[in-house]
C-alpha positions as CSV (number, residue, x, y, z in Angstrom):
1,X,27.2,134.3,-40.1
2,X,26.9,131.1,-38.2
3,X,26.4,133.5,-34.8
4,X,23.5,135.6,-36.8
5,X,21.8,132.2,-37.6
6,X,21.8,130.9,-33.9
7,X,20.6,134.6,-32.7
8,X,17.5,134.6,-36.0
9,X,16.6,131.3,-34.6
10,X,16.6,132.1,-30.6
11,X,19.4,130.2,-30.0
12,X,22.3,131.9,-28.0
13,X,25.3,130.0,-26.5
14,X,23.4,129.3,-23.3
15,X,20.7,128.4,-25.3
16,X,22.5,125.9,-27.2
17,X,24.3,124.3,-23.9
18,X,20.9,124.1,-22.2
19,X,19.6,121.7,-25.9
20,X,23.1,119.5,-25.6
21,X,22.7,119.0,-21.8
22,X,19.3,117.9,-22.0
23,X,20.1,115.9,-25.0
24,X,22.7,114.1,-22.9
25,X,20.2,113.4,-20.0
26,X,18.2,111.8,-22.4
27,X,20.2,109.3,-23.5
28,X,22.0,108.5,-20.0
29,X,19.3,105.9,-19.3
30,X,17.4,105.1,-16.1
31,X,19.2,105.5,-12.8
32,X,19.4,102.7,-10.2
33,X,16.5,103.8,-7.6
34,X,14.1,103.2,-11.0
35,X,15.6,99.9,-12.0
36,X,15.2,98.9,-8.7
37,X,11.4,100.5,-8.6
38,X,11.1,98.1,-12.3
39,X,12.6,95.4,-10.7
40,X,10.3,95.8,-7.6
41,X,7.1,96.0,-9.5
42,X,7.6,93.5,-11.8
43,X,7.9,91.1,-8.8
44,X,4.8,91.9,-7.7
45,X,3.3,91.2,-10.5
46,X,5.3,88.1,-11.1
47,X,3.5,87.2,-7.3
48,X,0.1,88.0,-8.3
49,X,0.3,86.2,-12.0
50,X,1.9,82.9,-11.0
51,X,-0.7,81.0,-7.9
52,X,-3.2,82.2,-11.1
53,X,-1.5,80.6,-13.9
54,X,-0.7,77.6,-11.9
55,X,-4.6,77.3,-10.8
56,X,-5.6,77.4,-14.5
57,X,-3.4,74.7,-15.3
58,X,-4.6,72.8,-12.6
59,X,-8.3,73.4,-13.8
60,X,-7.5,72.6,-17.2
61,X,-5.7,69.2,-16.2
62,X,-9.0,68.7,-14.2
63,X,-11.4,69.6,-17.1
64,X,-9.4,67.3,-19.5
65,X,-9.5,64.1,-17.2
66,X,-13.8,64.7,-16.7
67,X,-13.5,65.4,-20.2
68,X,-12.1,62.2,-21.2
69,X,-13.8,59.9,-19.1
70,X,-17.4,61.4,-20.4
71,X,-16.4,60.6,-24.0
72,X,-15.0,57.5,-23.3
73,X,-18.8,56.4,-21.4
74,X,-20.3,57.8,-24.3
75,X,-18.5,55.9,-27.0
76,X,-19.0,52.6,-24.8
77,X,-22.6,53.3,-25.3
78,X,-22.6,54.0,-28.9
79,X,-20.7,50.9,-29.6
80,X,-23.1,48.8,-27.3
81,X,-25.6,50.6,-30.1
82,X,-23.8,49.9,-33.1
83,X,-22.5,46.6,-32.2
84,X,-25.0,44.8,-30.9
85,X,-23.1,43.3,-28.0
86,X,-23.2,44.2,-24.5
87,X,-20.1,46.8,-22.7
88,X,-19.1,47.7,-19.7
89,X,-17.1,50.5,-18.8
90,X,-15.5,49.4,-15.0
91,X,-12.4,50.7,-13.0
92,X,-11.1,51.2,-9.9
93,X,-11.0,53.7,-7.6
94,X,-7.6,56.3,-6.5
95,X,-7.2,54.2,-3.5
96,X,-8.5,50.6,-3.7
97,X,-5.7,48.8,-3.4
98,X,-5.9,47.5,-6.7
99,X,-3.0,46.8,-8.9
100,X,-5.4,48.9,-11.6
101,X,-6.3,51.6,-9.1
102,X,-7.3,55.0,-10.7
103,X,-7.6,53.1,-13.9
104,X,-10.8,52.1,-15.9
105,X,-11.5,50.3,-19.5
106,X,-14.5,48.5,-21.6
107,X,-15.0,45.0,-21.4
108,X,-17.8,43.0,-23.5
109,X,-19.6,40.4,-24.3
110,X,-21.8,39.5,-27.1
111,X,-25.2,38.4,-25.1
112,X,-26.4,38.3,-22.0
113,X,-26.0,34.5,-22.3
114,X,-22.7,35.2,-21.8
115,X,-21.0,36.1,-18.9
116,X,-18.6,39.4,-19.0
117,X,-14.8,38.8,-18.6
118,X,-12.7,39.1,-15.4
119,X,-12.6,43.1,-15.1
120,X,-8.4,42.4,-14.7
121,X,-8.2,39.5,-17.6
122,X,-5.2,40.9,-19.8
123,X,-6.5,42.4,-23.4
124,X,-8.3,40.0,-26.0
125,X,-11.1,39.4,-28.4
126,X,-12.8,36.7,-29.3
127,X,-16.0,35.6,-30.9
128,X,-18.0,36.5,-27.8
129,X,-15.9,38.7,-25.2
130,X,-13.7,41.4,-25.2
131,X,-11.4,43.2,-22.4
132,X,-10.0,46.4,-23.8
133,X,-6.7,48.4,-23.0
134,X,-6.6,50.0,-19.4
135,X,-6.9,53.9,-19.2
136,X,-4.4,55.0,-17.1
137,X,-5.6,58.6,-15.0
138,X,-2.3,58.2,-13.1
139,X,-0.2,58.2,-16.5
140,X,-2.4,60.8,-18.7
141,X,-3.4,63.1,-15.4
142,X,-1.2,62.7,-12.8
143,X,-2.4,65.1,-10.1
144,X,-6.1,63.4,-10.9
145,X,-7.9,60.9,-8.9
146,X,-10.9,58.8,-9.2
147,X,-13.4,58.4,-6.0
148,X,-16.5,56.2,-5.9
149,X,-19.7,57.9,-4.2
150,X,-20.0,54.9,-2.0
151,X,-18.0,52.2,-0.1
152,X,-17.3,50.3,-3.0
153,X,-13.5,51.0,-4.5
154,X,-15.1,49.8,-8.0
155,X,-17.4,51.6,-9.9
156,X,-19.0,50.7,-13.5
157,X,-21.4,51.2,-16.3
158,X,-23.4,48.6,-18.5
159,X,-25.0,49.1,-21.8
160,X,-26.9,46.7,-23.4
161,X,-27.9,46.0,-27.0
162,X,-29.8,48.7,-27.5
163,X,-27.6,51.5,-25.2
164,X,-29.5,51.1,-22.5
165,X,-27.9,51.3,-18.6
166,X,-28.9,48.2,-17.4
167,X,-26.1,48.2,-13.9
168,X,-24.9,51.0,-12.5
169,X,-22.2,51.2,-9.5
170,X,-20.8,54.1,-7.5
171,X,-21.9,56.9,-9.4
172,X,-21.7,59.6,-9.2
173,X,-18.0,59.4,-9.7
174,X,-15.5,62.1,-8.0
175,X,-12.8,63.5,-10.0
176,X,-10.2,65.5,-8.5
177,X,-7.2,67.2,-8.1
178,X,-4.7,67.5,-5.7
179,X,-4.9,71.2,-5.4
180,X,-8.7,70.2,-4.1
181,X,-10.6,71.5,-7.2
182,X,-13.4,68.7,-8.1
183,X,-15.6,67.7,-10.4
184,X,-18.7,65.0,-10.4
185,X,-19.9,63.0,-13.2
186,X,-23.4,60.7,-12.8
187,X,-25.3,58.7,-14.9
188,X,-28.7,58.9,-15.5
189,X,-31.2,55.7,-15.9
190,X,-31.2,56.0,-19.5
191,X,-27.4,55.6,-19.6
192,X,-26.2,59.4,-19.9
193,X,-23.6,60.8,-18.1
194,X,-24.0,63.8,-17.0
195,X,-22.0,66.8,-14.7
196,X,-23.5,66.4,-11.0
197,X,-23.6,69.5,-9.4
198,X,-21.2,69.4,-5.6
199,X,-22.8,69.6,-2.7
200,X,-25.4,66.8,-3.9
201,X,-26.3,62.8,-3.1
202,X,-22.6,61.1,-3.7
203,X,-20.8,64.2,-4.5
204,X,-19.6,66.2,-1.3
């Protein structure tokens, strides 16, 4: 009976070998030339993927550093605004020779009457004059540096009363990274600060 049911269905002995043997082929798996095709190609890829992902991460790390600074201009402004007083955003450059090289913060002072503090004075407060905490490029974006458009290794921003640039020194201000991708920030005469396209005045 069991013969009658393989011959109603097509199925001789051959045909039943043929099924089994290419049921066995199936399930032996890839042979060694294709894992070492697999292996080959996914190096390839692994070649073509990695200088791309490491050249977004530099870009971002870039991006985050120009991104920083511009708020932290901004909010200097808006507190000169708010405040009443007078600030200064000033740092030094990647390679002035400065023990706060590649660093920046705000300093203040609450009239023109009064004279800012030393840029390097440690932090305080007081009634009339304030140095704040450094911002460290070197510690928050290592591969980033700071460049002054000009001779000067010191660059910086004042806003007075009314958040108005009143000095303004070595801006435009390079920032870059080590794998050579840059950016360049300026500010305007009404105290904005701005992208500066490469290639212009300060920003080669």
């Amino acid at each position: 009976m069991h013969a009658r049911y393989r011959r109603r269905n097509g199925f001789g002995d051959a045909g039943e070998v043929a099924v089994k043997s290419a049921m066995r082929q199936s399930k032996r798996g890839l042979t060694l030339v294709e894992l070492v095709i697999a292996m080959m190609v996914c190096v390839i890829l692994l070649a073509v993927a990695i200088p791309a992902f490491q050249s977004l991460l530099q870009r971002s790390q870039l991006d985050a550093a120009v991104r920083q600074i511009m708020s932290d201009v901004r909010e200097t402004q808006s507190r000169a605004t708010l405040t009443s007083w007078q600030y200064q955003l000033v740092g030094y450059e990647n390679d002035s020779g400065s023990p706060f090289n590649n660093q920046y913060r705000v300093i203040g002072r609450s009239s023109s009457a009064v004279a800012w503090p030393v840029d390097t004075v440690a932090t305080f407060t007081s009634a009339t004059q304030m140095a704040g905490n450094w911002i460290n490029v070197n510690t928050m974006f290592p591969d980033v540096k700071l460049d002054t458009a000009d001779a000067s290794t010191k660059f910086y921003v004042s806003y007075d009363s009314r958040g108005a640039a009143f000095q303004i020194n070595s801006f435009p201000l390079n920032v870059s990274h080590k794998s050579g991708q840059k950016q360049c920030l300026g500010v305007t005469a009404a105290g904005s600060i701005r992208m500066v396209k490469i290639g212009t005045a300060g920003c080669p």
